[in-house]
C-alpha positions in Angstrom: -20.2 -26.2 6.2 -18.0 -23.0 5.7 -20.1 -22.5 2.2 -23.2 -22.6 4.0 -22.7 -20.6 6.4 -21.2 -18.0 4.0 -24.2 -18.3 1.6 -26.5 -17.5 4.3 -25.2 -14.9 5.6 -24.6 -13.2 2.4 -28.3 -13.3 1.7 -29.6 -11.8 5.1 -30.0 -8.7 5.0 -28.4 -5.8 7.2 -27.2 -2.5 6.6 -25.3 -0.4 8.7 -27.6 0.1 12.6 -29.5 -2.7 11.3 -27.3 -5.8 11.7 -29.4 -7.5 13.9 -30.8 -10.2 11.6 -27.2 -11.4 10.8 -26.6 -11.0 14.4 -28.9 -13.5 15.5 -27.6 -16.2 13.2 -24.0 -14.9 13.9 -25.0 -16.2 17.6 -26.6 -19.3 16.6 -23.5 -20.3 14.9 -21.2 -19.5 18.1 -23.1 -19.6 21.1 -22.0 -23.5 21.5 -18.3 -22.7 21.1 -17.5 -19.4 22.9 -18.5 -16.9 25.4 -19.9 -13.7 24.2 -21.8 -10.7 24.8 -23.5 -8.0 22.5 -22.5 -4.3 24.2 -24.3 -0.9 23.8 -23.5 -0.2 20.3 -24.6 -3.9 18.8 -21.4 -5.3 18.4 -20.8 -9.5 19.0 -17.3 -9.5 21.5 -16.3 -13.4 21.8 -14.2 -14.9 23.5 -12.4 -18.4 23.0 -10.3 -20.0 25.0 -7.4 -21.9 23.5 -4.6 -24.1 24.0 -2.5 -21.4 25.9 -2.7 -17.8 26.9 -0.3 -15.9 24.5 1.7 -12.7 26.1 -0.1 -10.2 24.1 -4.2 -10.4 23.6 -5.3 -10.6 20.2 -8.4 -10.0 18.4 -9.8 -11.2 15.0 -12.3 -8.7 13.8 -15.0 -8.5 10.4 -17.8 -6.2 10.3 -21.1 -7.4 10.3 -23.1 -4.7 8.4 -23.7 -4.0 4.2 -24.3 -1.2 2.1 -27.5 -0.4 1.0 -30.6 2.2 1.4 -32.9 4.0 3.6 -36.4 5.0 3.5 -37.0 8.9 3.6 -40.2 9.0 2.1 -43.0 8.3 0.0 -44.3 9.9 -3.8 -48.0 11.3 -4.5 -48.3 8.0 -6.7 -47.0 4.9 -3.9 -43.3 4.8 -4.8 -40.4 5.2 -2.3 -37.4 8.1 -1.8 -34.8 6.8 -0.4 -31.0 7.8 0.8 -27.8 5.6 0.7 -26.5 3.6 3.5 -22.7 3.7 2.8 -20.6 3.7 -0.7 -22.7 2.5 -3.4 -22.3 3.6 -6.7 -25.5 5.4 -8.7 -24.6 3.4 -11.9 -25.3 0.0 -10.8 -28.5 0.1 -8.7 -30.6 1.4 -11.6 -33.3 -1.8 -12.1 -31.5 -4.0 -9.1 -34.2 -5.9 -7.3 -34.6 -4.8 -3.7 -36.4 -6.1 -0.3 -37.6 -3.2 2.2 -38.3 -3.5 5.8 -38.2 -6.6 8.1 -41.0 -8.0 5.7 -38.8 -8.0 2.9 -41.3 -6.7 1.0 -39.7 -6.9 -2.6 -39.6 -3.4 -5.0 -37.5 -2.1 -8.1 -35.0 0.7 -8.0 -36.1 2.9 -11.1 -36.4 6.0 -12.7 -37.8 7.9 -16.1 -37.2 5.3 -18.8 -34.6 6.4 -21.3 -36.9 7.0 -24.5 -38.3 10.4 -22.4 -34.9 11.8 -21.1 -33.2 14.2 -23.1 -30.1 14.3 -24.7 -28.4 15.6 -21.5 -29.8 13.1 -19.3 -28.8 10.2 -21.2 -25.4 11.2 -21.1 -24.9 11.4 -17.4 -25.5 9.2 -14.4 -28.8 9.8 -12.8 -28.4 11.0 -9.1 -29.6 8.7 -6.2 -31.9 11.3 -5.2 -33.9 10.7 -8.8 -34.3 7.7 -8.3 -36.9 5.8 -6.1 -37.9 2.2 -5.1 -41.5 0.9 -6.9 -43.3 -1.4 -4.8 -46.3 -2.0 -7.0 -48.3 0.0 -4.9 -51.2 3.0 -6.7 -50.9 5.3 -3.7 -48.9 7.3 -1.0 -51.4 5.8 1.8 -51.1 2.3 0.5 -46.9 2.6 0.7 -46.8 4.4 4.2 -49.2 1.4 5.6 -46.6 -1.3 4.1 -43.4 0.9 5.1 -42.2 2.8 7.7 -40.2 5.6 7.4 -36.4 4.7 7.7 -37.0 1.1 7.2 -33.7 -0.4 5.7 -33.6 -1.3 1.9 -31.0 -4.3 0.9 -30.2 -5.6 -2.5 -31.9 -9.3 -3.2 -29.9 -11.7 -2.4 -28.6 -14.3 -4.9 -25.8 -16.0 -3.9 -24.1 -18.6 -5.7 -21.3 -20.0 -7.5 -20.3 -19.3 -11.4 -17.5 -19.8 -14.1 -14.1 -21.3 -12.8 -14.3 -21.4 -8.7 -16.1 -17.9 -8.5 -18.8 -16.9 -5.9 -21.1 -14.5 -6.5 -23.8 -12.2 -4.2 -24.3 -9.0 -2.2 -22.5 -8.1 1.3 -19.7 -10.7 0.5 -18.1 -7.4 2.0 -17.4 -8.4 4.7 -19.8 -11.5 5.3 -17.2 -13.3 4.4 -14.7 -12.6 7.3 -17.7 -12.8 9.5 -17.6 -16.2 8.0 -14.3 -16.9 8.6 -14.1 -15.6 12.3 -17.5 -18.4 12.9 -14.8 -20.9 11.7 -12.8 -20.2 13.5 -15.0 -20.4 16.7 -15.7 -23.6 15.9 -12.0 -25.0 15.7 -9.6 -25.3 18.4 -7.5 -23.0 18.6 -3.8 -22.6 19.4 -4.3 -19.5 22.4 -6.9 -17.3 23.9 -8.3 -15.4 21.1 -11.3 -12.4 21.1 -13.6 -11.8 18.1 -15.8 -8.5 17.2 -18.0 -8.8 14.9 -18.5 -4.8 14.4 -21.6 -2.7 13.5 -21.4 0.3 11.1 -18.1 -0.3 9.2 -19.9 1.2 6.1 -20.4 4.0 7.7 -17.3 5.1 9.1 -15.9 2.0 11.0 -17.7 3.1 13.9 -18.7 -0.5 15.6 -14.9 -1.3 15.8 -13.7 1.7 17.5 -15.8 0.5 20.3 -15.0 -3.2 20.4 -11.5 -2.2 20.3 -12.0 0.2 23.0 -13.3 -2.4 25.1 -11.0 -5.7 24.1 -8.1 -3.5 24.7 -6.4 -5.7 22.4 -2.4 -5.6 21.6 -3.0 -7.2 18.6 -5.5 -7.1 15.9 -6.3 -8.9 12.8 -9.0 -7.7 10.3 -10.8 -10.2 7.4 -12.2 -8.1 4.8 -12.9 -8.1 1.1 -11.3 -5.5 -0.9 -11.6 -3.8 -4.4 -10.1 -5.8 -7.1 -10.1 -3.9 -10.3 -8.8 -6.8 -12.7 -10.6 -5.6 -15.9 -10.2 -5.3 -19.1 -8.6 -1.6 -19.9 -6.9 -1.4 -16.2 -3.1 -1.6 -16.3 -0.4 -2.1 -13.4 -1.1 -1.4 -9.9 -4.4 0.3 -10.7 -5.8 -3.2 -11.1 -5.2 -3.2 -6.7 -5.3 -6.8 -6.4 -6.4 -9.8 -8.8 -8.7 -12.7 -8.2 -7.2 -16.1 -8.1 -3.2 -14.8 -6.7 -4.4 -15.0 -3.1 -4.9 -13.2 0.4 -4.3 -9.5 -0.5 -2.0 -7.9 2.1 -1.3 -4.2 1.8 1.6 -1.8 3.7 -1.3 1.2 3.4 -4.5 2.7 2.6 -6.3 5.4 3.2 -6.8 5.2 7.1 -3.8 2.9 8.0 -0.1 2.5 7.5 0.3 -0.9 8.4 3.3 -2.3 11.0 6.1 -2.9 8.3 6.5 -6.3 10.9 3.5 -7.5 10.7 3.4 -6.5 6.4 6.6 -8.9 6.2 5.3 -11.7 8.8 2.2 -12.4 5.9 4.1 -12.3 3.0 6.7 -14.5 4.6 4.1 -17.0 6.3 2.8 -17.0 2.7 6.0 -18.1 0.9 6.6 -20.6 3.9 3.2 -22.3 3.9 2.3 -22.3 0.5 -0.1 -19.9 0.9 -0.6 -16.9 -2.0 -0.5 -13.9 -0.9 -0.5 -10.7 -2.9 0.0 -7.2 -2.1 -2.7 -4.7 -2.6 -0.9 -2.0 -4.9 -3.4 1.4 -4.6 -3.5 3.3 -1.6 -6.9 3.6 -1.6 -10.4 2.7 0.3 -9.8 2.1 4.4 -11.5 -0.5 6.7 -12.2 -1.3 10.3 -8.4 -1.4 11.1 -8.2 2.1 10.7 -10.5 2.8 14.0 -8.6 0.0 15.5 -5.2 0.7 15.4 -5.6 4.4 16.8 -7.8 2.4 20.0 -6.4 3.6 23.6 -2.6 3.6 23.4 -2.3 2.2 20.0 -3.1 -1.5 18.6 -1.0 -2.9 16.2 -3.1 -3.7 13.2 -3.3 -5.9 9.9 -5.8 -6.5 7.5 -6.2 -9.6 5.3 -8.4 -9.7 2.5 -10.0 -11.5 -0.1 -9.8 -9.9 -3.5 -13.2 -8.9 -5.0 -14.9 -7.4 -7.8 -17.7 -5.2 -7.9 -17.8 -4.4 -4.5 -20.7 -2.4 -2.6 -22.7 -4.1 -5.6 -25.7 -6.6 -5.9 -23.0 -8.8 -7.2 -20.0 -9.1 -5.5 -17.5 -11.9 -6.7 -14.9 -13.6 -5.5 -12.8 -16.4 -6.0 -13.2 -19.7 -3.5 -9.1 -20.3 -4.1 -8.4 -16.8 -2.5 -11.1 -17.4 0.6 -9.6 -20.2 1.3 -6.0 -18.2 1.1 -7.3 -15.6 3.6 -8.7 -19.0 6.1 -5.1 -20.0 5.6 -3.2 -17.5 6.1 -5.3 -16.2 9.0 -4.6 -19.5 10.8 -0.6 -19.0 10.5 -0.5 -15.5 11.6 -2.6 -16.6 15.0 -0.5 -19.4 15.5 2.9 -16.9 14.9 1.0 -14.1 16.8 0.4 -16.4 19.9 3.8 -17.0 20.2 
């Protein structure tokens, strides 16, 4: 069920301000198990009521929003300019398959082919703004009456499973803990728990700042993915994190410094329970926990996260060992939490 429910959501499409198709089946999943309500901004606040009421509130939070592109206008000969929608790198959207619009009407990322660049141009990266989206069409008229202007552009989704355990597809940041929080809808739990699924992460983690705002939580826990840079040529604690040693658990990044407590709970919870759990060894990158923990007087804040490679790519990866890590050690902490 958990696969399914990943997969699907991994393959809808919606960047940052236009979550709402991965709303919708966020809902369908929950609506059965939990209250909720969607506030101004578009986030999903849920609430679930659980064995007890623990003496701080706590809140589980994933964001429900991708990278991707924008429409900002239209060539002379039917192609599409675009801008980016969050951190995606120029080098890996050349060719990529794309769907634009709520029609999903599919197009090509491209630009001059290589045999009539020069010298200097085939040495360097070509620039986002170079490039365009080909939908097949001969004219600017025929584009502008199949798109609108700032219509959202998502990679194709393509998710699946590969090689030894691995899971591959766009948006697995942070579909994924979306995933896991629906799972966690559906169980019983051990206290009262709320759940935001946040808008605009990608875009400077501005959905969470607003759920957190209004849960008022005490305690927060956010399920991401996170870079894992376990390739060939990358030594030591450059590497981040690796795929298949677990839930990665840092003490900071670039928009938190993490309660030492709460750093040492995980990493202890993890030795206890058989859980792996690794520690992310960069400070680098930042995620919804940053809004959160600087919410009203202060919320104390951790993030768990599933290793991944390629991130803020059409291909994201991951290992199914390490989800089911993060599930696990996620579980722990609310039950230690609670109490």
């Amino acid at each position: 069920m958990f696969d399914k429910t990943l997969e699907k959501l991994c393959n809808a499409n919606g960047i940052a301000g236009a979550e709402g198709t991965v709303a919708e089946m966020i809902i369908d999943e929950i609506k059965d198990h939990c209250n909720y309500q969607i506030d101004n901004l578009g986030n999903i606040l849920a609430f679930k009521k659980g064995k007890e009421t623990p003496r701080k509130k706590i809140m589980l939070a994933a964001h429900m929003d991708e990278v991707g592109f924008i429409v900002t206008g239209y060539t002379s000969d039917g192609n599409l300019s675009f801008a980016k929608v969050g951190g995606v790198d120029d080098r890996v959207i050349i060719g990529r398959q794309v769907l634009v619009g709520p029609e999903k009407i599919p197009g090509v990322i491209g630009t001059k082919p290589i045999h009539l660049q020069s010298a200097e141009e085939r040495q360097t990266v070509v620039d986002s703004e170079r490039l365009y989206v080909d939908l097949g069409c001969s004219s600017k008229e025929e584009a502008e009456s199949l798109v609108k202007l700032g219509e959202q552009i998502c990679f194709k989704g393509d998710f699946g499973t590969f090689g030894d355990g691995c899971l591959k597809g766009k948006a697995i940041d942070d579909r994924l803990g979306c995933a896991i929080l629906i799972d966690l809808i559906q169980r019983e739990l051990p206290f009262d728990t709320h759940f935001a699924f946040c808008v605009q992460e990608e875009i400077g983690t501005r959905g969470s700042k607003v759920a957190a705002y209004t849960i008022a939580p005490d305690v927060a826990v956010v399920l991401e993915a996170t870079t894992a840079a376990d390739l060939p040529g990358v030594e030591g604690e450059q590497a981040v994190c690796r795929l298949g040693k677990g839930a990665v658990v840092g003490f900071m990044d670039s928009a938190t410094i993490y309660p030492r407590d709460l750093y040492e709970l995980c990493h202890k919870l993890g030795a206890e329970r058989g859980i792996p759990v690794q520690t992310k060894t960069k400070v680098a990158g930042g995620n919804d926990a940053g809004a959160i923990h600087r919410s009203r007087g202060g919320v104390k804040t951790i993030a768990i996260s599933a290793p991944c490679r390629y991130i803020h790519s059409p291909y994201c990866v991951v290992k199914k060992s390490d989800v089911e890590a993060v599930k696990g050690l996620c579980w722990e902490l609310l039950q230690e939490i609670g109490k």
